[in-house]
N, CA, C and O atoms as CSV, one atom per row, in Angstrom:
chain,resi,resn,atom,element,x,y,z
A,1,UNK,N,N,-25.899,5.211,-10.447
A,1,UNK,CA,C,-24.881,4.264,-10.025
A,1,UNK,C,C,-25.483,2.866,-10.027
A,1,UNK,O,O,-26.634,2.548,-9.729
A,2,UNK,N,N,-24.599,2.191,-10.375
A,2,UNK,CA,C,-25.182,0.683,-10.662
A,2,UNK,C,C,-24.769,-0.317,-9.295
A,2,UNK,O,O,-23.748,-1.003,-9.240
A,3,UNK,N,N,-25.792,-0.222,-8.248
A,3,UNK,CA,C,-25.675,-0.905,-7.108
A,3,UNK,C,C,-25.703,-2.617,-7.521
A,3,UNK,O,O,-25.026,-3.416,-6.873
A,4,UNK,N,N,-26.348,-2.938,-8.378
A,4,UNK,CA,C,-25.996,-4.639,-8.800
A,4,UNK,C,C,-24.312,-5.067,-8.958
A,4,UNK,O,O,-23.787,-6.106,-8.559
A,5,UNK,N,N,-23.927,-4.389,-9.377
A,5,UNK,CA,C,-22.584,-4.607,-9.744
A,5,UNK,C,C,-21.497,-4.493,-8.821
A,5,UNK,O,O,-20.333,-4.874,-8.952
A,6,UNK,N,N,-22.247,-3.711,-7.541
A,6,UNK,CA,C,-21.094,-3.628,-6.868
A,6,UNK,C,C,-21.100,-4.732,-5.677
A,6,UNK,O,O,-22.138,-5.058,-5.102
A,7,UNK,N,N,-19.664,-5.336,-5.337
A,7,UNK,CA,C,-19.570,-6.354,-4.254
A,7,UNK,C,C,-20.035,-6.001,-2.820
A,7,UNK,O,O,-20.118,-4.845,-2.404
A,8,UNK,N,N,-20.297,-6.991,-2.183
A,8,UNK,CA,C,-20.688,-6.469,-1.106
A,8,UNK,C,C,-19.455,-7.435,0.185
A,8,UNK,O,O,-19.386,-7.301,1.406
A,9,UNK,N,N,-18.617,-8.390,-0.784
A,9,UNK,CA,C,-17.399,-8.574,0.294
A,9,UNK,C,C,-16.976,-7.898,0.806
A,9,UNK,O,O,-17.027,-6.816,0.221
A,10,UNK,N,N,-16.135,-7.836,2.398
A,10,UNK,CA,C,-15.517,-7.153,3.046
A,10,UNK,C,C,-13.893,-7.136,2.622
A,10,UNK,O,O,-13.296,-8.209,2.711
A,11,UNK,N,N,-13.520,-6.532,2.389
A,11,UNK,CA,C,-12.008,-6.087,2.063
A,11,UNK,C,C,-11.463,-5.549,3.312
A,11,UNK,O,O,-11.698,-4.576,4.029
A,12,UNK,N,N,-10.341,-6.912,3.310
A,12,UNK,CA,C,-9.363,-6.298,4.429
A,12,UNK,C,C,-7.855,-5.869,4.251
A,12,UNK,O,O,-6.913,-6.631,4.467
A,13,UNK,N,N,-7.714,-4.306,3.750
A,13,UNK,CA,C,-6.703,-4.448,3.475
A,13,UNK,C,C,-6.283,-2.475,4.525
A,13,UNK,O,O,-6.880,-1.582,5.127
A,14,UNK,N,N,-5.043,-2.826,4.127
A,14,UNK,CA,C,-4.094,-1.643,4.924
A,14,UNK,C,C,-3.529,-0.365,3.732
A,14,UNK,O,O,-3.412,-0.617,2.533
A,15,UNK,N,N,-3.317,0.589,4.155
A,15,UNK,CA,C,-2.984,1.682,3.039
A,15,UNK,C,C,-1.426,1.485,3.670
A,15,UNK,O,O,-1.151,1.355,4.863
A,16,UNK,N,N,-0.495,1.501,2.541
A,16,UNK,CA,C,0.731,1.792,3.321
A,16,UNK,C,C,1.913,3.296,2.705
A,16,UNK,O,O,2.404,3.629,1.626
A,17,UNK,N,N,1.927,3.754,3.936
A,17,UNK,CA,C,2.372,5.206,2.979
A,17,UNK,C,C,4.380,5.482,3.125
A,17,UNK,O,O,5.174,4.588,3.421
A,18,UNK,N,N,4.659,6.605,2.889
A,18,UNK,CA,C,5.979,6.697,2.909
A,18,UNK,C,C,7.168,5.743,2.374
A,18,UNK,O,O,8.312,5.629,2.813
A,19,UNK,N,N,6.600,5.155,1.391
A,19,UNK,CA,C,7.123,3.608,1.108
A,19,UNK,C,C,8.925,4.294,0.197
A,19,UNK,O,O,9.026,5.468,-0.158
A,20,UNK,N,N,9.903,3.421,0.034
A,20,UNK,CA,C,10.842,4.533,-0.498
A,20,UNK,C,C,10.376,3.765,-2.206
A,20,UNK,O,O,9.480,2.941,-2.393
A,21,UNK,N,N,10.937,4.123,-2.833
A,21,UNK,CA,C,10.674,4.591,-4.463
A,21,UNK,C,C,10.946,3.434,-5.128
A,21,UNK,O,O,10.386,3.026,-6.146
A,22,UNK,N,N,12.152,2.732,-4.290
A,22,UNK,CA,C,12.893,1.404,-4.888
A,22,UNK,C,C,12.024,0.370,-4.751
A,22,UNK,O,O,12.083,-0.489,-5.631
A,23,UNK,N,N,11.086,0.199,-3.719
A,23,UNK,CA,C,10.672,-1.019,-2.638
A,23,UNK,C,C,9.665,-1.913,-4.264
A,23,UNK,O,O,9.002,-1.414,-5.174
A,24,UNK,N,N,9.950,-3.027,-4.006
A,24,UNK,CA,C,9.207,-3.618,-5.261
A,24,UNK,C,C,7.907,-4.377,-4.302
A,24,UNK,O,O,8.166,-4.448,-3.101
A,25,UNK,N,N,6.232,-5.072,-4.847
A,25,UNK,CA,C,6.071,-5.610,-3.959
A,25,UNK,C,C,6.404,-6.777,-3.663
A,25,UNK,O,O,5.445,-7.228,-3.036
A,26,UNK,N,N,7.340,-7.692,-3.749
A,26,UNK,CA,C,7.870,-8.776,-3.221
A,26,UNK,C,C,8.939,-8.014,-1.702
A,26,UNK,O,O,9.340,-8.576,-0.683
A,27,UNK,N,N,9.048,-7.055,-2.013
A,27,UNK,CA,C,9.824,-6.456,-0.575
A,27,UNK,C,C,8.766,-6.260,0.620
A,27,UNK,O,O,8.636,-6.647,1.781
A,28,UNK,N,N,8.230,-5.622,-0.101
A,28,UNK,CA,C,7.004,-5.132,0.597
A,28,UNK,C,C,5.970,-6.237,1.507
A,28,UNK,O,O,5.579,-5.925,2.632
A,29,UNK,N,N,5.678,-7.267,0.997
A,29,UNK,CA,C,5.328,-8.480,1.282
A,29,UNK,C,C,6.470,-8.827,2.538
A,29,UNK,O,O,5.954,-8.946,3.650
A,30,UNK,N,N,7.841,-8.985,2.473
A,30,UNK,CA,C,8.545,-9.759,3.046
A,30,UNK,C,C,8.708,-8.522,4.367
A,30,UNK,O,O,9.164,-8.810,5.473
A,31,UNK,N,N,8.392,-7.594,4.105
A,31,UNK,CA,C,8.211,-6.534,5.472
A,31,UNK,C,C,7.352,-7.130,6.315
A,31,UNK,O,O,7.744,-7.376,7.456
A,32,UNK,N,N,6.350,-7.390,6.014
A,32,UNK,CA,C,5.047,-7.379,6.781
A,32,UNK,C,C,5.541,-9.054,6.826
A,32,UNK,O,O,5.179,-9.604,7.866
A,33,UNK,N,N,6.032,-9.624,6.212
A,33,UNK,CA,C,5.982,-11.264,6.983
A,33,UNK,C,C,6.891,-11.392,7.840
A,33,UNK,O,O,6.833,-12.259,8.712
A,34,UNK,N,N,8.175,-10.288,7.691
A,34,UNK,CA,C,8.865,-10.460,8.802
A,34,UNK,C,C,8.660,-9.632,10.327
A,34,UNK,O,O,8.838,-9.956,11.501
A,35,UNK,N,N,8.238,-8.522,9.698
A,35,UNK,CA,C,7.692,-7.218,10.988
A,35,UNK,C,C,6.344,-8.128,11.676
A,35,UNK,O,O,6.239,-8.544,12.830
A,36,UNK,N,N,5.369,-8.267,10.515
A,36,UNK,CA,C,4.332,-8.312,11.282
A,36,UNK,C,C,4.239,-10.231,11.790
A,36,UNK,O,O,3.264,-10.652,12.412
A,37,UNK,N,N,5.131,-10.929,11.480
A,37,UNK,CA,C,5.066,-12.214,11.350
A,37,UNK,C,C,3.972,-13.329,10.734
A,37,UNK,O,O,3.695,-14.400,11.273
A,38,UNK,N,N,3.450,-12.848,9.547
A,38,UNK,CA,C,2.672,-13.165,9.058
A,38,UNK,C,C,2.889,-14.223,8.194
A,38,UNK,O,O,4.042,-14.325,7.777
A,39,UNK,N,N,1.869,-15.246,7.719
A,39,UNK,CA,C,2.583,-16.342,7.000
A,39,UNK,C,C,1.485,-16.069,5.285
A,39,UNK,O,O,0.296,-15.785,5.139
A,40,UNK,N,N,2.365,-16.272,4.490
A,40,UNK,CA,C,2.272,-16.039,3.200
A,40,UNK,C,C,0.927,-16.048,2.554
A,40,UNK,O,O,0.579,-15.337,1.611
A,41,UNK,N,N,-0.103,-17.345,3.462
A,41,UNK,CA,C,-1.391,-17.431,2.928
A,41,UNK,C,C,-1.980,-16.538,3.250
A,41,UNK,O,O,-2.957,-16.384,2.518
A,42,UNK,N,N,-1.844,-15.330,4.524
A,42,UNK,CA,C,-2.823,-14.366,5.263
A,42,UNK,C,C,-2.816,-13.185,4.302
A,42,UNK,O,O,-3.789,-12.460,4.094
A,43,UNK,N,N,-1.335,-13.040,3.607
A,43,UNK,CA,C,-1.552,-11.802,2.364
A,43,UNK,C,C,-1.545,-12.218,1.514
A,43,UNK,O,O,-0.631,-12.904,1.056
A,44,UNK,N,N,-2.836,-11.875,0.867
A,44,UNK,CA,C,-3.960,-12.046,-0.040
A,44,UNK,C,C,-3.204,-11.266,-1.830
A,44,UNK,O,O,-3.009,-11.672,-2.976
A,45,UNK,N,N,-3.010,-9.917,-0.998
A,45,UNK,CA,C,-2.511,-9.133,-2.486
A,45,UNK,C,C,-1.605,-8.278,-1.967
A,45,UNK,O,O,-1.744,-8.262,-0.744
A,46,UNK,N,N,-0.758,-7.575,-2.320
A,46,UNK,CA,C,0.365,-6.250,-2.104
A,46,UNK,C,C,0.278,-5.709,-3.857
A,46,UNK,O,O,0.490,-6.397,-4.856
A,47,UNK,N,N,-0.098,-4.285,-3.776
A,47,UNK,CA,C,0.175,-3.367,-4.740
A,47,UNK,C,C,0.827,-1.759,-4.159
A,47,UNK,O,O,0.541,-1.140,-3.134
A,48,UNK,N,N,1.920,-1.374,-5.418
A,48,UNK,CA,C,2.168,-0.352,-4.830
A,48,UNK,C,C,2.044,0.752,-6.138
A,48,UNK,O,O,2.425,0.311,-7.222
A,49,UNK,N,N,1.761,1.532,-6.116
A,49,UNK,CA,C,0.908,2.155,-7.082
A,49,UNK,C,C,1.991,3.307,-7.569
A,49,UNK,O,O,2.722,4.081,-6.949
A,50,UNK,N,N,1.780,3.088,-8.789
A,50,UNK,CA,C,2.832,3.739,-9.914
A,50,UNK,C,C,2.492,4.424,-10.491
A,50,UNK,O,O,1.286,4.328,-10.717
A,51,UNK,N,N,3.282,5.676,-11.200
A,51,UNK,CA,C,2.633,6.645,-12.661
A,51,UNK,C,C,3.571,6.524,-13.387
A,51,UNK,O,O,4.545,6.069,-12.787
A,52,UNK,N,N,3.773,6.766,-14.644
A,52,UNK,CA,C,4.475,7.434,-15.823
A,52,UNK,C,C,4.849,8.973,-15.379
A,52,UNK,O,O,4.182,9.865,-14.854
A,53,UNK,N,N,6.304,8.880,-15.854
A,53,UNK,CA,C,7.090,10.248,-15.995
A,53,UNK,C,C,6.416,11.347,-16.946
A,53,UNK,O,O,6.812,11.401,-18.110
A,54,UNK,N,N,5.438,12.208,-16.516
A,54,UNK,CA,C,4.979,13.122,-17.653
A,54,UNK,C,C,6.207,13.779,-18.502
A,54,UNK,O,O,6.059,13.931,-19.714
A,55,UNK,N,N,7.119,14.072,-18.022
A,55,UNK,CA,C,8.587,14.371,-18.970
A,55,UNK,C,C,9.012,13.911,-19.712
A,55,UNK,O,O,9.599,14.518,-20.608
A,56,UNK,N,N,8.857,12.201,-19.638
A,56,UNK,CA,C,9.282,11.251,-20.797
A,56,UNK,C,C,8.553,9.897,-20.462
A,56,UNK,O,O,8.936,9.072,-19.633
A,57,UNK,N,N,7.404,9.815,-21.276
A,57,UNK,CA,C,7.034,8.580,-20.882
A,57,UNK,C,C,7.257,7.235,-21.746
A,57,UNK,O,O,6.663,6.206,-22.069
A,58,UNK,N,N,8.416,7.857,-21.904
A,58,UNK,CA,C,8.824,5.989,-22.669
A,58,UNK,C,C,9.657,5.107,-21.397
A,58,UNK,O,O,10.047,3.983,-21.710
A,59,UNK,N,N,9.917,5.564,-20.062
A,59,UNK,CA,C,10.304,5.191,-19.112
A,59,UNK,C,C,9.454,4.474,-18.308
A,59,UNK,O,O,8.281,4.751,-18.057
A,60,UNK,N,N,10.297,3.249,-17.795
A,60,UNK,CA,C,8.480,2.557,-17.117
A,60,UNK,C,C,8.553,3.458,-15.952
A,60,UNK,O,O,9.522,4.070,-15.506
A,61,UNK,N,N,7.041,3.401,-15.456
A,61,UNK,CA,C,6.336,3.755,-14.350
A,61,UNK,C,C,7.203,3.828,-13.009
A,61,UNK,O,O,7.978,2.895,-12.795
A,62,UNK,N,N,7.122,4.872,-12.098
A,62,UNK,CA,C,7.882,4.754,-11.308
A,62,UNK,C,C,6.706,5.229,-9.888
A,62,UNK,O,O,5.748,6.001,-9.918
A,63,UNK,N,N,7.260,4.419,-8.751
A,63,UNK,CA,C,6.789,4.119,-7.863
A,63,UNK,C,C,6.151,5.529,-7.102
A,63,UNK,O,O,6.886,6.486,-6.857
A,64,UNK,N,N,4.756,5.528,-6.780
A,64,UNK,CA,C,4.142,7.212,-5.690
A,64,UNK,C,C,4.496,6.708,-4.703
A,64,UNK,O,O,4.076,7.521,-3.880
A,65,UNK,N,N,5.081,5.771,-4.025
A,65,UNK,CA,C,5.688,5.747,-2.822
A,65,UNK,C,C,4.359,5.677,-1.703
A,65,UNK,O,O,4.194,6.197,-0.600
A,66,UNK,N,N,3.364,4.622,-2.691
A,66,UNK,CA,C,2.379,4.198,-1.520
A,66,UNK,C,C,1.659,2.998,-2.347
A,66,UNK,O,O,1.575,2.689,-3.535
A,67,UNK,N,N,1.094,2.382,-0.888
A,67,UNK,CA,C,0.805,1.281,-1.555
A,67,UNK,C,C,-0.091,0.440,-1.055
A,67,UNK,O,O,-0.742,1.174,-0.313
A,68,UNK,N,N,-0.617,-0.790,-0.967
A,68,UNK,CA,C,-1.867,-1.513,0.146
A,68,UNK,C,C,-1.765,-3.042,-0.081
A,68,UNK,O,O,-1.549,-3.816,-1.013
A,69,UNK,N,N,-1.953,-3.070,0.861
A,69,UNK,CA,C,-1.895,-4.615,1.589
A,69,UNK,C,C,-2.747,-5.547,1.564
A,69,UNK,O,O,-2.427,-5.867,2.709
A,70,UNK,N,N,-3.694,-6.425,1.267
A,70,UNK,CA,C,-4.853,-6.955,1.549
A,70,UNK,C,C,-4.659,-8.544,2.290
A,70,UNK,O,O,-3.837,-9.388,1.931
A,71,UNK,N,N,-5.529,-8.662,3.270
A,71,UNK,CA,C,-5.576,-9.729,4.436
A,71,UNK,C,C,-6.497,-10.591,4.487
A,71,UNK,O,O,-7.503,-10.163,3.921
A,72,UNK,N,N,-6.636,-11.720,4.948
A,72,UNK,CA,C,-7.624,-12.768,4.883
A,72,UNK,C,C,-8.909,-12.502,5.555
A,72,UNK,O,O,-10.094,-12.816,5.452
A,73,UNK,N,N,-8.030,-11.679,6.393
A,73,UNK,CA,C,-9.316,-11.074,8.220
A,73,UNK,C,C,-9.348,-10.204,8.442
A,73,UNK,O,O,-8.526,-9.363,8.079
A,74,UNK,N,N,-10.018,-10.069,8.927
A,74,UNK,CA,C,-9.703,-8.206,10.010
A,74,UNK,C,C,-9.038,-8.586,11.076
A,74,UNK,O,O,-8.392,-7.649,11.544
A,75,UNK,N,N,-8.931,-9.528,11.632
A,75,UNK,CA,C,-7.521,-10.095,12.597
A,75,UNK,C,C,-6.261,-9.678,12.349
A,75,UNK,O,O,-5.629,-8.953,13.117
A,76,UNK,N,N,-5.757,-10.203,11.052
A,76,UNK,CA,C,-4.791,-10.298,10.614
A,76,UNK,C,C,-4.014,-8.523,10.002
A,76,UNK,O,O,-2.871,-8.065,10.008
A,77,UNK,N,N,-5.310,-8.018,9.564
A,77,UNK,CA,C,-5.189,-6.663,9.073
A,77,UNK,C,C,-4.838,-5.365,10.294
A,77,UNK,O,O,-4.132,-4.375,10.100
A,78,UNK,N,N,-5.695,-5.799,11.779
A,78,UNK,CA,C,-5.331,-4.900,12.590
A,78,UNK,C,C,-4.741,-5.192,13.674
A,78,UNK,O,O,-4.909,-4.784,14.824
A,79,UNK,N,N,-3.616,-6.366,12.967
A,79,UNK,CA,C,-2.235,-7.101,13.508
A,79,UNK,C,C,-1.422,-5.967,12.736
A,79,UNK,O,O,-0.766,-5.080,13.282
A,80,UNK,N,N,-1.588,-6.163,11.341
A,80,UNK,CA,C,-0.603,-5.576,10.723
A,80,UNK,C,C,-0.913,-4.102,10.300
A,80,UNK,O,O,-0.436,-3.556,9.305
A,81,UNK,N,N,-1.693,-3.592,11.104
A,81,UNK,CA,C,-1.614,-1.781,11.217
A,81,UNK,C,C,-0.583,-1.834,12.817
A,81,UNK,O,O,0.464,-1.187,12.857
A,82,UNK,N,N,-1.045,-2.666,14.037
A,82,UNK,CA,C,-0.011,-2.683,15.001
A,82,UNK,C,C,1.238,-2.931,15.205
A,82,UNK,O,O,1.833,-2.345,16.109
A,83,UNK,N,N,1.866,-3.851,14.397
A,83,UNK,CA,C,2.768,-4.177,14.338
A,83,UNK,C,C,3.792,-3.834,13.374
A,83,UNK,O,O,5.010,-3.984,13.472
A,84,UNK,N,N,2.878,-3.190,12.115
A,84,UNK,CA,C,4.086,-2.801,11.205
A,84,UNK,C,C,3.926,-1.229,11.171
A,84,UNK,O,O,4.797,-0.863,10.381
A,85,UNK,N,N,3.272,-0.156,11.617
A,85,UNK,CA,C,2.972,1.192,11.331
A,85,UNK,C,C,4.249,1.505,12.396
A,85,UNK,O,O,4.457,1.428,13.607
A,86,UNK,N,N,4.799,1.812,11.459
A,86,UNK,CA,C,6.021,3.307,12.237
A,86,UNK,C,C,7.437,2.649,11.787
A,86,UNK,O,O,8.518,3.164,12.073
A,87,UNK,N,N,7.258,1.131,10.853
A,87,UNK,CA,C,8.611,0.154,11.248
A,87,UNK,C,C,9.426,1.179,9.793
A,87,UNK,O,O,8.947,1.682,8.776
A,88,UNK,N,N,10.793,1.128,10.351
A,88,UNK,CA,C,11.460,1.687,9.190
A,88,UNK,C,C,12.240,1.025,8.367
A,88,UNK,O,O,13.136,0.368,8.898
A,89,UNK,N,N,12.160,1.011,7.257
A,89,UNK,CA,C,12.701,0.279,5.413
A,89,UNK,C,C,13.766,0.765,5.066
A,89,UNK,O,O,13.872,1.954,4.766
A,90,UNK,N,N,15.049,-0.339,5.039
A,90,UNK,CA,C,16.287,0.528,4.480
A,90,UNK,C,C,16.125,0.107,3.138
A,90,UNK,O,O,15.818,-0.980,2.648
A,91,UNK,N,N,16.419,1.291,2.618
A,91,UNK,CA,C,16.744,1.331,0.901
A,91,UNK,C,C,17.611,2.263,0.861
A,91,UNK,O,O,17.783,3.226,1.608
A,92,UNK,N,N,18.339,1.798,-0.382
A,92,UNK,CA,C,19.580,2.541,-1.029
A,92,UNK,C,C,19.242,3.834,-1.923
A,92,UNK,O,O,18.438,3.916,-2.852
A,93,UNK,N,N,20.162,4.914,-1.330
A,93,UNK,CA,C,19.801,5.989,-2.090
A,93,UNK,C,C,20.970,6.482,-2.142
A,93,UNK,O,O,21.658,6.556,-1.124
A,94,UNK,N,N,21.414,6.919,-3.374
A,94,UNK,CA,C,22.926,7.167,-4.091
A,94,UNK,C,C,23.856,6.681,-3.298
A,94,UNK,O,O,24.556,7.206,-2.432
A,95,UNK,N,N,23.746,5.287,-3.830
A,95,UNK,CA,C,24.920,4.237,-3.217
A,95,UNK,C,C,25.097,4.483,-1.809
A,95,UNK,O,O,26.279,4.556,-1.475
A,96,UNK,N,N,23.835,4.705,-0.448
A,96,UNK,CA,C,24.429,4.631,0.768
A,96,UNK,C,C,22.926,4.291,1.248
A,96,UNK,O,O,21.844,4.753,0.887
A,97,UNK,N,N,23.298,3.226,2.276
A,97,UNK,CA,C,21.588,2.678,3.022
A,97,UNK,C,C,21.113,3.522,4.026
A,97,UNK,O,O,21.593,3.752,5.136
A,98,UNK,N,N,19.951,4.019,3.408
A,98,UNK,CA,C,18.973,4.862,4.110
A,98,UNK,C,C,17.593,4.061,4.725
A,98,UNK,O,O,17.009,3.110,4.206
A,99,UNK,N,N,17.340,4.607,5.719
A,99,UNK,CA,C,15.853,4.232,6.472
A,99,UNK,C,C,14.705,5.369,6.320
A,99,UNK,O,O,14.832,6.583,6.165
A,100,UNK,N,N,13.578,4.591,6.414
A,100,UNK,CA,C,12.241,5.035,6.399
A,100,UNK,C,C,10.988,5.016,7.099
A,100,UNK,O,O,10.281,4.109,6.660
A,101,UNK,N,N,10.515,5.584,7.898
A,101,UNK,CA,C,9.600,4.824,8.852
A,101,UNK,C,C,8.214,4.788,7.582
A,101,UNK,O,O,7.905,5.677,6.788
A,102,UNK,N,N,7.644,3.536,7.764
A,102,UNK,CA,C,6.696,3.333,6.336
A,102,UNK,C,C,5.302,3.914,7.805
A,102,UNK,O,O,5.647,4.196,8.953
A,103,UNK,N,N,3.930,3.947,7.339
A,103,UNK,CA,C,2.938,4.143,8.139
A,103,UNK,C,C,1.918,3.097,7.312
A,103,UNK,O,O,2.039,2.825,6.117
A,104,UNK,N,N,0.891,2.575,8.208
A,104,UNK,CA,C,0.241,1.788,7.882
A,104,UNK,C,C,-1.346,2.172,8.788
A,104,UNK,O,O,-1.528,2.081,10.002
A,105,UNK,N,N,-2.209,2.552,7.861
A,105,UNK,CA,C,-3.623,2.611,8.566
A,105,UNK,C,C,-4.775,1.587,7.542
A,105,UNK,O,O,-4.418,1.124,6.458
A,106,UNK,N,N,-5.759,1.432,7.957
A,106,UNK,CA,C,-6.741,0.825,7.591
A,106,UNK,C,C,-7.187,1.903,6.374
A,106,UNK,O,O,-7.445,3.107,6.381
A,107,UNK,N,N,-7.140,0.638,5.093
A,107,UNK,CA,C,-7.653,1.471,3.980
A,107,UNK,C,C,-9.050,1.732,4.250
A,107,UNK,O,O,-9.723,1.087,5.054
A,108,UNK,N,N,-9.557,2.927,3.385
A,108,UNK,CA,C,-10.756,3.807,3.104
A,108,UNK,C,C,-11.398,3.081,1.922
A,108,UNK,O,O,-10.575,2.419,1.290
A,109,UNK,N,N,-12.863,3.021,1.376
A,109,UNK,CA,C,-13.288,2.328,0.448
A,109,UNK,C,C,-12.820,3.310,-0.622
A,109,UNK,O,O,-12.665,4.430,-0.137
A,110,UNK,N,N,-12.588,3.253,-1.735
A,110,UNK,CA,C,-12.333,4.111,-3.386
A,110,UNK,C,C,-14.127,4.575,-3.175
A,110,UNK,O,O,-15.217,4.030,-3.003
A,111,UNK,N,N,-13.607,5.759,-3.307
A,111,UNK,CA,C,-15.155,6.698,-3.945
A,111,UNK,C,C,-14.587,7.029,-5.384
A,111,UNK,O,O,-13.375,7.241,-5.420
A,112,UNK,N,N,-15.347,7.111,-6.677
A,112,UNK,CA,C,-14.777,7.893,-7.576
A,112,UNK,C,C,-14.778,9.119,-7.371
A,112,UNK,O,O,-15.413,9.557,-6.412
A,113,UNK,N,N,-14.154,9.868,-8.117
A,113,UNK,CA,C,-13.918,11.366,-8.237
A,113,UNK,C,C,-15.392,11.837,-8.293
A,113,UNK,O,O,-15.959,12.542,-7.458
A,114,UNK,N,N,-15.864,11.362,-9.334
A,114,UNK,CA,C,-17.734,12.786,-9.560
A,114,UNK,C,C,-18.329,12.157,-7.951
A,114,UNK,O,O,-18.881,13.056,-7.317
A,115,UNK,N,N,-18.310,11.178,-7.423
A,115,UNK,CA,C,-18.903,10.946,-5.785
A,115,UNK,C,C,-18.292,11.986,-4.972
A,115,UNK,O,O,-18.929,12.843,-4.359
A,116,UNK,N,N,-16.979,11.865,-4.999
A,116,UNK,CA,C,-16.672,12.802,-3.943
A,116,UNK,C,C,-16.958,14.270,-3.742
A,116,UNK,O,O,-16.266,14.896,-2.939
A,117,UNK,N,N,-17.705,14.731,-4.259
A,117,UNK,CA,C,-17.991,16.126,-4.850
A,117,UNK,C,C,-16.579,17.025,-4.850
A,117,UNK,O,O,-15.434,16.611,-5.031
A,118,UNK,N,N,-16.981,18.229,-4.621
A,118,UNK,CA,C,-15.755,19.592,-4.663
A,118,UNK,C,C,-15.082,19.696,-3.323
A,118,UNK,O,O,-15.622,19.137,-2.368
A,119,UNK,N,N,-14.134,20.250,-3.182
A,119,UNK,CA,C,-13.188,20.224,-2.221
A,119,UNK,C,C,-12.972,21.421,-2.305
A,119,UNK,O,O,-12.056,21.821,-1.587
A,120,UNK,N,N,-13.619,22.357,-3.091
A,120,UNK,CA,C,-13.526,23.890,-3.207
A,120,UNK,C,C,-15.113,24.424,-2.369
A,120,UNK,O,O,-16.283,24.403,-2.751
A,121,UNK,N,N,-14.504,24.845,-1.182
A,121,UNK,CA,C,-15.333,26.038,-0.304
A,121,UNK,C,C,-16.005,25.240,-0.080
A,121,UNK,O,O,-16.991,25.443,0.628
């Protein structure tokens, strides 16, 4: 493993789960600025992480319904695990507004896959 290469900044960001399918991140963003009252410079990045339809992938990417947050601070980050974990997201699902409680914990660093070893026995 090539320890030169890797950063040694602190990343402050949030995992956010249960997200509904529709939520784009400009929504997602405006959750947390309105739930958590946050002002635009403190979030850094919002991604919400997508795959391709193995059935037909000439369709764009559609949403895993999770996603992460990144923050200026750790202030600001375990503001917005308190203030926004449990809040619920209406989105439309066959033409009628539905809610969601989204969850929000402190992201985990990415290990790759061959790091993490087996998960068998």
């Amino acid at each position: 493993m090539d320890t030169q290469n890797q950063t040694t900044t602190k990343q402050f960001k949030v995992f956010v789960g249960n997200l509904p399918y529709s939520i784009t991140e400009a929504e997602l963003k405006d959750v947390f600025m309105t739930v958590g009252g946050f002002e635009e410079s403190e979030i850094v990045e919002v991604i919400i992480l997508k795959e391709k339809d193995p059935r037909d992938p000439t369709r764009p990417p559609r949403s895993r319904g999770i996603g992460f947050v990144g923050f200026t601070n750790e202030e600001s980050m375990n503001r917005a695990i308190e203030k926004v974990n449990g809040t619920e997201v209406e989105y439309e699902m066959r033409g009628t507004m539905a809610k969601r409680p989204i969850f929000v914990n402190a992201a985990r660093p990415f290990v790759p896959k061959e790091e993490r070893g087996s998960s068998r026995y």
